[in-house]
Phi, psi and omega in degrees: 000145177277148190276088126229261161023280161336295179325306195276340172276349197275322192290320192279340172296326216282293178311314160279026188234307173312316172291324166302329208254343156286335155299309201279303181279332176314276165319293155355267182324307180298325223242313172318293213266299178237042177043031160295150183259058189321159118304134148338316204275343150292332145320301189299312178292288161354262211307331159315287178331314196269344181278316186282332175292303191321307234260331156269013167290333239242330184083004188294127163258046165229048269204311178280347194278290192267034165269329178297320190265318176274005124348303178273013234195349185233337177265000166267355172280318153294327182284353202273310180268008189073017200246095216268310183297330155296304178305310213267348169273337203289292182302345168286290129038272211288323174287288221290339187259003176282314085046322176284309186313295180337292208269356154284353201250330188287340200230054194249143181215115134342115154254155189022083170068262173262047186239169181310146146307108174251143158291129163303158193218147166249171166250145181277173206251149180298296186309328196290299179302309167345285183308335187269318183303311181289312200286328156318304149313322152310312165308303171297322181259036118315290174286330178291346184264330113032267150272318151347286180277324185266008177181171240233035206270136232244341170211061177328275192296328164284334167317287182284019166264332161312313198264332188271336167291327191289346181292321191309298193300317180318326159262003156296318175282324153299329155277022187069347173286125209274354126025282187333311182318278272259276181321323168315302197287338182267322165308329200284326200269339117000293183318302175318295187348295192297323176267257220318347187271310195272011164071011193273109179284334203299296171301312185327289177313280160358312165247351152267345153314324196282324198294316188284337163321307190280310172286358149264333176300329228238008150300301187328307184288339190287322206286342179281010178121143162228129164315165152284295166336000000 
């Protein structure tokens, strides 16, 4: 095996045993230290989370096998809290990644010899992100106007700055464009925002891991490559 090969399976173990074990002292610290009354199944959705992110930095398509669990497992943990625009991505989340296996398993590429199955990633046209950034934005602040009047949603506008980008990314990524990060990272940082507001520190952790996550996929994806297509 090659020590550059080597290197990257040690670094990608490594990241994801660090992102558990920030779930883990997370839940700890909350429950311990400053008595929050955490649910379990948020540890457990954290840790799902951190398993599905890596493993697509990673170009892994098995990235879907716990994005399915932590999907069911993350959208009753939103229903707890009202967060209606979360429960309705969640379910696109779950229609959008049986669709996701198909077209990443269409796009597995053998690297270096004895290296892992990876996805080829394409890049989006300078015009094509312009376009997608303004309509995200139009959109978000739509949807935010939205759960405001129309439901009892406890962070109506950030709620919907979480979801609607994310819908965007969510089809970048299944369609492979590595793109997607750069949008992630802004839901992800969004995101804390939205659990630290709701006192869950557990999800908090979960997604500022996710945030460092997204900046090694978007090392990860370059190195892999650009179709052609």
């Amino acid at each position: 095996m090659k020590p550059a090969l080597t290197n990257r399976k040690i670094f990608d173990f490594s990241f994801l045993t660090l992102g558990l074990l920030i779930q883990v002292m997370t839940y700890w610290i909350s429950i311990s230290v400053l008595g929050n009354a955490l649910p379990f199944i948020s540890l457990i959705s954290g840790c799902f989370g951190i398993c599905s992110v890596c493993l697509a930095s990673q170009g892994n398509i098995l990235t879907f096998l716990f994005g399915f669990a932590q999907v069911g497992t993350y959208t009753y943990l939103c229903w707890t809290q009202r967060f209606y625009g979360e429960i309705v991505i969640n379910a696109y989340y779950f229609l959008t990644m049986i669709y996701g296996v198909y077209e990443w398993s269409r796009r597995l590429h053998q690297g270096g010899g004895d290296g892992p199955l990876t996805v080829v990633p394409r890049s989006l046209s300078r015009r094509m992100i312009i376009l997608i950034a303004v309509s995200v934005l139009l959109l978000s602040l739509v949807a935010g106007l939205g759960l405001a009047r129309w439901t009892d949603d406890t962070q109506p506008y950030l709620d919907a700055l979480t979801t609607v980008p994310a819908l965007i990314a969510q089809v970048l990524m299944i369609l492979v464009y590595r793109e997607h990060w750069f949008i992630w990272l802004a839901v992800d940082i969004l995101s804390v925002v939205l659990w630290l507001r709701a006192g869950d520190y557990c999800m908090a952790a979960q997604y500022a891991f996710w945030c460092a996550n997204c900046l090694y996929g978007l090392h990860r994806w370059r190195s892999l490559g650009i179709s052609k297509e």
